[in-house]
N, C-alpha and C positions, 0 to 999 in steps of 0.2 A: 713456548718461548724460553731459551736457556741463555742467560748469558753473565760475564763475570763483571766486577764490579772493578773498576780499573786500579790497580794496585798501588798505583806512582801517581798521584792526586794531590797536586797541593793545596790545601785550605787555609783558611785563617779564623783563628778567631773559635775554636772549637778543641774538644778534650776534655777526657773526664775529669786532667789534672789540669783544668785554668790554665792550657798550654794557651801564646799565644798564635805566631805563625810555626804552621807544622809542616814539617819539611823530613821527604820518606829520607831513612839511613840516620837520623839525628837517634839519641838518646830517646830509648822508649821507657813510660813507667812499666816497672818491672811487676804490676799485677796482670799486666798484658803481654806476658813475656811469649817469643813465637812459638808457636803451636803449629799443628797441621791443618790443610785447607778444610775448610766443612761446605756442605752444601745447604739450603733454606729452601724447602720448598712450601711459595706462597702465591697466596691470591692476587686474580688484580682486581684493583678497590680503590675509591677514591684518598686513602690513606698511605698508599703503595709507595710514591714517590716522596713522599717522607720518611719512609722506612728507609728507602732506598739511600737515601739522603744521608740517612745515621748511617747507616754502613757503608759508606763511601769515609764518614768521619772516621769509622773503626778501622779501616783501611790505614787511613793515612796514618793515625796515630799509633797505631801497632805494629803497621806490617804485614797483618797477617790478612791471608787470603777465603774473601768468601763468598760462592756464586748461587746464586737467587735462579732459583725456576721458576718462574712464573706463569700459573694457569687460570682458567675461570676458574669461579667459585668450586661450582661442581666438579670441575677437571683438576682440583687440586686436591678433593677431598679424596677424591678417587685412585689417584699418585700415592698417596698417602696411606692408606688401606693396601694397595700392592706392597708397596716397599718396606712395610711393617711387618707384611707375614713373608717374604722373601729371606731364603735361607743369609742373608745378607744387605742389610738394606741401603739403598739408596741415596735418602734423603739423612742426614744428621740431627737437623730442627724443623720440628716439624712446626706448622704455623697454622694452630688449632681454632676452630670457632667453636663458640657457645655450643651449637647445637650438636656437635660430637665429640668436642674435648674428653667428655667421662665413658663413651666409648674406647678411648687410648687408655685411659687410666686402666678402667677394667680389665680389661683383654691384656693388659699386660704389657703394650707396647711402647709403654713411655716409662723411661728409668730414673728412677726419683734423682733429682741433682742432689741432693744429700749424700747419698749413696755413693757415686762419682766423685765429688767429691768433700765431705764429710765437715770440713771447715768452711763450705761455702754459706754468706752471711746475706736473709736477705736484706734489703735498704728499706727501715722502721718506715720510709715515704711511700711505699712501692702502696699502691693500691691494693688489696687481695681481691676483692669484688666478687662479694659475699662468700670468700675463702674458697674461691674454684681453684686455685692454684695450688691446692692440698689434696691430697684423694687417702682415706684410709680404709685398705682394701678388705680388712677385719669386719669392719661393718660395711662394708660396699657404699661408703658414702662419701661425698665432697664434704670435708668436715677439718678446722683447723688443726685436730688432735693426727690428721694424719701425715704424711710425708708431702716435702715440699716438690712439685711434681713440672711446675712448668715457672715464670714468669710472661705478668702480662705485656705486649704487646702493642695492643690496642684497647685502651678502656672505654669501647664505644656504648653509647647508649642514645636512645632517641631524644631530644629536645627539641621546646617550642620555637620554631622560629617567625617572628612578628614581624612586619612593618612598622617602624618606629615613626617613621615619617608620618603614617596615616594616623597611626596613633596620636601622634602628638596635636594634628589637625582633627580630629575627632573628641581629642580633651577623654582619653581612654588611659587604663590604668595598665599593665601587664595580669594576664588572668593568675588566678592562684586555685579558683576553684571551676572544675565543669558546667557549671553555670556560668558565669563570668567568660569564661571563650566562646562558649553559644552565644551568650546576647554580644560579646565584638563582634563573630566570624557574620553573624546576622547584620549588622551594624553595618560593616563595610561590605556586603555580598553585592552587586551588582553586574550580575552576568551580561554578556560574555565578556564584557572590559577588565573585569574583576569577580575574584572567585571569594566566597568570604574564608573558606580552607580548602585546599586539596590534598586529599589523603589516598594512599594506597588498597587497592582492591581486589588487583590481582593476583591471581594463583601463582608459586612459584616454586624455589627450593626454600624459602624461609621471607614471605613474603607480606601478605596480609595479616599473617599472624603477627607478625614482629611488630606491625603498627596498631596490631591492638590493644595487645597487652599493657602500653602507660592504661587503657581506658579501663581495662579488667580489675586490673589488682588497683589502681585507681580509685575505683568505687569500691574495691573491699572484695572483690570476687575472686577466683583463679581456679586454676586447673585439677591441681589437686590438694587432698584435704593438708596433710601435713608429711611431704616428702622426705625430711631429716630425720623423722620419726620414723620412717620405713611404711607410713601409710599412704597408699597410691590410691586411696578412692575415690573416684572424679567429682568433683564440685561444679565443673564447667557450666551446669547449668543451674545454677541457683539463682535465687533472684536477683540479686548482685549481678549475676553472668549477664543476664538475660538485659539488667536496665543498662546497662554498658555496652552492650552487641543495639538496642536499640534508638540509642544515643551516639554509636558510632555510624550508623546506616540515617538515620534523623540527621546529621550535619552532611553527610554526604547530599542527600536529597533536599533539604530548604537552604542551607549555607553551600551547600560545594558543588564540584563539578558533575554536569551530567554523566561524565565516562569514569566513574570512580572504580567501577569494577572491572576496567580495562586498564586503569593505570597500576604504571610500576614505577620503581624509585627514578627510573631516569625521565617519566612525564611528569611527576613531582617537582621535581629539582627544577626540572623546565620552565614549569607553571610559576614558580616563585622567581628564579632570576630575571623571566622576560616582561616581569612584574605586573601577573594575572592572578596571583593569590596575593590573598592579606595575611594567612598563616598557612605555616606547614608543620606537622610531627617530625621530624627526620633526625637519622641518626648525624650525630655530631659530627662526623667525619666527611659530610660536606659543606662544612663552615665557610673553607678559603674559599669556593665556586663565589659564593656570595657578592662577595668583594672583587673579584676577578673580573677589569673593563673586559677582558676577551669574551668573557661568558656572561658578564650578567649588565641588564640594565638598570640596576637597584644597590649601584655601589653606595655602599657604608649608609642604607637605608633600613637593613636587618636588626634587630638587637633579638637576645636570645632569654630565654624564662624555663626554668623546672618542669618537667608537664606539668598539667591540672589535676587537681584528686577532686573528689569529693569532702564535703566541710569535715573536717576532723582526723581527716587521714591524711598521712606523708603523700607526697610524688611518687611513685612506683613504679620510673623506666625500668623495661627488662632489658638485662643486658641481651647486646647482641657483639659484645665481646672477643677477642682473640687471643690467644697463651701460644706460647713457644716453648714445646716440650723439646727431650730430648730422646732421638729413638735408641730404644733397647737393643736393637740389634746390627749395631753397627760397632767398630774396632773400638778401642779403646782410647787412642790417641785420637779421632776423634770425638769420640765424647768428654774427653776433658777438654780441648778446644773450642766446643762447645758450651762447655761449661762456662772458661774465659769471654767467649762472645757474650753471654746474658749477662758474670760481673759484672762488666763496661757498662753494658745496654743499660741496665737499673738504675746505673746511677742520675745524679742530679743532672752536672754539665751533657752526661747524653740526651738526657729529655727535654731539657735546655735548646741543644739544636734539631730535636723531633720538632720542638715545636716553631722553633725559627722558619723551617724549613713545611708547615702545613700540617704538622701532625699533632696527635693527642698524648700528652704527657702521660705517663704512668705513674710518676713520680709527684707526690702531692705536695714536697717541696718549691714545685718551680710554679705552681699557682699563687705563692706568695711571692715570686719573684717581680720585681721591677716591671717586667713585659706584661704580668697582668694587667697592669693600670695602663696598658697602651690601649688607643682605639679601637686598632685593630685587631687585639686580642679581646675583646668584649665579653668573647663568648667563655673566657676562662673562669670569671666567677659562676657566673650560672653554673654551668659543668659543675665546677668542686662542691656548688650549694647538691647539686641533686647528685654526686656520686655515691655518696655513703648511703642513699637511699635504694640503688639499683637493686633489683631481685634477678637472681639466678632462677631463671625458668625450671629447668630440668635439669633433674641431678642420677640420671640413669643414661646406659647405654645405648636402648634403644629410643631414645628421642627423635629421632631423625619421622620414626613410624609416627609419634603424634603430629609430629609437625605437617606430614602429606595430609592428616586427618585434617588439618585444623584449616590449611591453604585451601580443600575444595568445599568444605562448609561451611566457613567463612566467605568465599568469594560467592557461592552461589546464594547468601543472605543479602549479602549484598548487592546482588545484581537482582534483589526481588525477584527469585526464581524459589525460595521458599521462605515460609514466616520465619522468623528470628523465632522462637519457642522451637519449633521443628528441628532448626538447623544444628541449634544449643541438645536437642535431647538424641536427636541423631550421633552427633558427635560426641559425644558422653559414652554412648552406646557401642559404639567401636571403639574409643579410647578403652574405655572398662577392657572391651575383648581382648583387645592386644595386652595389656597389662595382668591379664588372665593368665595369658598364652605363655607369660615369659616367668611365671611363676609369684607376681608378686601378690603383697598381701591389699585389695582392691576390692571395689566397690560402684555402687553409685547412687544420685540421687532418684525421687520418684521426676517422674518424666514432669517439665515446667508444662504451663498451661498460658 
């Protein structure tokens, strides 16, 4: 699906400079001064039309032209990888996930906006989210000391979402710690009317894994030992690993739903709007469905919580993230009009109307703004409490290989098709391999028991 964003838009009420009615041919700030058309190519995702939203704002108020491709997940990652190694690429901004942003970086195909251009400042609010938006290729690492390479996008990460209402008639507190959500999700479990959580199961391109990880690094475990360090030796199954994969499969089976290893994020979402769950993990970026009379039967019944850790440890959503680089090999004149698009985009008033409009601010100025204290922005404190907590999963190119590992032995633990110990030491044992393969300095544990 290709198409352009309509140029001649009137809005109100929107602009980085506190414009108020914008009207195309007026007097534009001259940090948005016209450039040449670029193109975006992105995903479609519950966050999409918020996006879309801002650049309809960036339309109006600049002028300047810019057309959105939009594919599945997979079908954009895949665009993406053609038009980078194409003697001429395609796409301008590319619209990176978590799980292969440091693929672009490595390989080469994202041109640091520094570079381009040299006085570009970023915004002291913008989120870095844990400095992925740096890559220094000297040590092959996502690391602050290196060049500024992308800005974020989307600062997604998973959050608890609770029933307040049940809460409030049950004289229940918001969990802080994985003890405390077990004995709620238990608390309110009564199937089939009510689930006490439904969680993700199923295999995917970045699925079951993505909902594990609050639970992993949660309890103090993770994947590997210390990736910033250049050490890739797997951890995954330590005991840490193992009491987290046993407690995520334990609430599936006495708190959650029977088809936990068949569900994906869209029976998720389901189970909580048609108000069959009492919790869900999900990433933030289906907040508005919630509130949404078309879709959901649990209007302004949600409130939103940190994940859970364990007593003495932080929250530790992993991001599942998005960056907007800029590709290396496209003309010149667009890649500085590219450049001008992310200006804008960082700023305050543009995430300002990301968020008017359904989406997640990157800008951690506009969580102090006025609209947090609204209703229906509820979910904005939580969010700013757990962002500065998110971990970056993986900080190598080929991630995308652990994540297939991690999707078929995690679903098949879950689906009690093998013991959690087995699934944890298996998968350790092909991650190791693959991190072998690609040259790094790796390892592993002795097999759990």
């Amino acid at each position: 699906m290709t198409f352009t964003i309509p140029r001649r838009t009137i809005l109100k009420g929107i602009g980085a400079a506190g414009l108020g009615t914008i009207i195309p041919g007026a007097i534009r700030p001259l940090h948005a001064a016209s450039v040449a058309p670029i193109t975006v190519v992105i995903n479609q995702s519950p966050w999409f039309e918020s996006f879309r939203k801002t650049v309809e704002a960036y339309e109006a108020e600049t002028g300047n032209k810019v057309e959105l491709d939009v594919n599945p997940f997979a079908g954009s990652l895949e665009k993406q990888r053609n038009s980078v190694r194409a003697s001429e690429g395609q796409y301008d901004v590319l619209i990176m996930n978590s799980g292969w942003f440091t693929e672009m970086y490595a390989g080469g195909f994202v041109e640091a906006i520094t570079d381009i251009d040299p006085g570009f400042k970023l915004d002291p609010d913008v989120y870095t989210l844990g400095d992925t938006i740096y890559y220094n290729a000297e040590k092959k690492s996502v690391t602050n000391d290196g060049k500024l390479m992308s800005i974020p996008v989307s600062p997604l990460i998973p959050m608890l979402y609770y029933r307040g209402d049940l809460y409030k008639e049950a004289g229940l507190s918001a969990p802080k710690t994985f003890a405390e959500l077990e004995a709620n999700a238990r608390k309110l479990h009564n199937p089939p009317e009510m689930y006490g959580i439904v969680q993700r199961g199923a295999r995917g391109p970045h699925t079951v894994a993505y909902d594990f990880y609050p639970y992993l690094y949660g309890m103090g475990g993770g994947i590997f030992k210390d990736q910033s360090a250049g050490n890739y030796s797997v951890t995954l199954n330590s005991t840490e690993g193992k009491e987290a994969l046993d407690y995520y499969i334990r609430l599936a089976k006495e708190a959650g739903h029977p088809k936990t290893a068949a569900s994906d994020q869209a029976e998720v979402i389901q189970a909580m709007v048609t108000g069959h769950s009492a919790h869900i993990m999900m990433v933030i970026a289906a907040w508005s469905q919630m509130d949404d009379p078309n879709k959901s039967a649990i209007v302004d019944k949600v409130e939103w919580a940190p994940p859970p850790s364990a007593p003495g440890l932080p929250t530790a959503p992993g991001l599942g993230h998005w960056l907007a680089g800029i590709s290396k090999n496209v003309p010149d004149d667009r890649k500085r009009a590219a450049v001008e698009f992310l200006r804008w985009f960082q700023t305050k008033a543009a995430q300002l109307e990301t968020a008017k409009a359904g989406g997640i601010p990157v800008n951690a100025a506009v969580y102090k703004e006025p609209i947090a204290e609204e209703r229906k922005y509820r979910w904005m404190k939580p969010l700013a409490e757990a962002l500065p907590h998110a971990v970056n999963i993986y900080q190598f190119p080929e991630a995308s290989e652990v994540i297939a590992v991690l999707e078929v032995g995690l679903n098949r633990a879950v689906a009690g098709e093998v013991p959690s110990a087995d699934a944890l030491n298996g998968m350790s044992d092909e991650i190791e391999k693959i991190m072998a393969g690609h040259s790094y300095k790796t390892g592993k544990l002795d097999p759990i028991k």
